[in-house]
C-alpha positions as CSV (number, residue, x, y, z in Angstrom):
1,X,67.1,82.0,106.5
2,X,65.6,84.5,104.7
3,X,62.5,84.4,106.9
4,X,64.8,86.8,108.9
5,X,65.6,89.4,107.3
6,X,63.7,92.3,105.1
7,X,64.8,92.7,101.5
8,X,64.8,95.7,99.3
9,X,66.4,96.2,95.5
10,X,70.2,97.2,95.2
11,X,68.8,100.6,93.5
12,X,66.7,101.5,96.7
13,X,69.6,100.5,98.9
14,X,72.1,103.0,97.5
15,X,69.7,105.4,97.9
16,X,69.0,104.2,101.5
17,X,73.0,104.7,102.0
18,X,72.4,108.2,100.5
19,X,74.0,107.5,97.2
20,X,72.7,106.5,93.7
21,X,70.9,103.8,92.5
22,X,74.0,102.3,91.3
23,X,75.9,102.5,94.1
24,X,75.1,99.2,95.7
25,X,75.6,96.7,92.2
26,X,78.6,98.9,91.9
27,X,80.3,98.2,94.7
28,X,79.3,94.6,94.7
29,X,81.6,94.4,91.4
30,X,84.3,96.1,92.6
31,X,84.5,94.0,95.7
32,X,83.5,90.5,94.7
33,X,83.2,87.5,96.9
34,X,83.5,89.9,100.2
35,X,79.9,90.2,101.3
36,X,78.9,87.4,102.9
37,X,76.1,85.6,101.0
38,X,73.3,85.6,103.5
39,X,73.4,89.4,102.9
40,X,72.2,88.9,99.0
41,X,69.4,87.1,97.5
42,X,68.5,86.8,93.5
43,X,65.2,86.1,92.1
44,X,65.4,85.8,88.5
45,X,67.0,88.9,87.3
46,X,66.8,90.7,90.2
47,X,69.1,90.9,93.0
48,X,67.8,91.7,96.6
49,X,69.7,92.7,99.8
50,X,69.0,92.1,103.6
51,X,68.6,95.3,105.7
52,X,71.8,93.9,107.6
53,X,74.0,93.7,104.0
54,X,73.0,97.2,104.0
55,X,74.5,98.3,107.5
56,X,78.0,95.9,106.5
57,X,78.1,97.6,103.3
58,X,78.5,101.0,105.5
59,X,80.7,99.4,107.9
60,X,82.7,98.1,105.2
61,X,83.1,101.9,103.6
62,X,83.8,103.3,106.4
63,X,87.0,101.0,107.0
64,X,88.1,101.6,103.4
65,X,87.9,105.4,104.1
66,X,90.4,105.0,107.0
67,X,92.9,102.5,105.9
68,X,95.3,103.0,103.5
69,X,96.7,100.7,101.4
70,X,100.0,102.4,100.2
71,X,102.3,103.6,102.8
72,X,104.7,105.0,100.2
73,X,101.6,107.3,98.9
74,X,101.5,109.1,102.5
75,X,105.2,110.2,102.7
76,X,105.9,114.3,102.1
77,X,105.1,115.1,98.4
78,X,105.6,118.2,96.6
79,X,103.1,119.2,93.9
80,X,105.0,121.4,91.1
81,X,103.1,123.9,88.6
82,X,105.0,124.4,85.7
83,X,103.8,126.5,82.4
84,X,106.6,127.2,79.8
85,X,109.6,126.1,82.2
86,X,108.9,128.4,84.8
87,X,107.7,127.0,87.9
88,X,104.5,129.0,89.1
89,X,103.8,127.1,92.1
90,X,105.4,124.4,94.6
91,X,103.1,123.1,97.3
92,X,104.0,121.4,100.3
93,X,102.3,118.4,101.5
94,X,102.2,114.9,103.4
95,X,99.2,112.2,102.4
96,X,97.7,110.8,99.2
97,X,98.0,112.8,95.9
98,X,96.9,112.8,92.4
99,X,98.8,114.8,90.0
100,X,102.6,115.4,89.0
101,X,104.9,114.6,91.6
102,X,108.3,115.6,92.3
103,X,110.5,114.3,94.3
């Protein structure tokens, strides 16, 4: 099987996907078991992916973009800015936040 396909280093892969030479062995950490093993290929200490892992690591990311996994992290949300009791600044919004929430 790996006749087929052509194999390059995780490093040159997450450039290839035009992010950093970590990317790649990151993401393989953070999402373990999911890529489907004829994708990845390890000789000694180094670990080698198809052209094709590659192209379902992009389709992959672009699904995680577009789902969401919280539905009660999309409702309407209002951001508060408070310095010294006084509340500077409310702001209005529906979709995923970070930060102090009010309800």
């Amino acid at each position: 099987m790996t006749e087929k396909h052509e194999w390059i280093s995780l490093s040159q892969a997450g450039i290839k996907l035009g992010h950093d030479r970590s990317y790649v062995s990151l993401w393989l950490r953070r999402h373990p078991n999911n890529m489907p093993k004829e994708y990845l290929m390890e000789t000694g200490t180094v670990k080698l992916i198809s052209l094709e892992g590659i192209e379902w690591i992009k389709k992959q990311t672009k699904k995680e973009g577009v789902l969401v996994s919280n539905k009660g992290a999309n409702g309407d949300q209002h951001l508060e800015v408070t310095i010294l009791g006084v509340t500077l600044l409310t702001i209005h919004f529906t979709g995923r936040v970070r930060g102090k929430l009010v309800a």
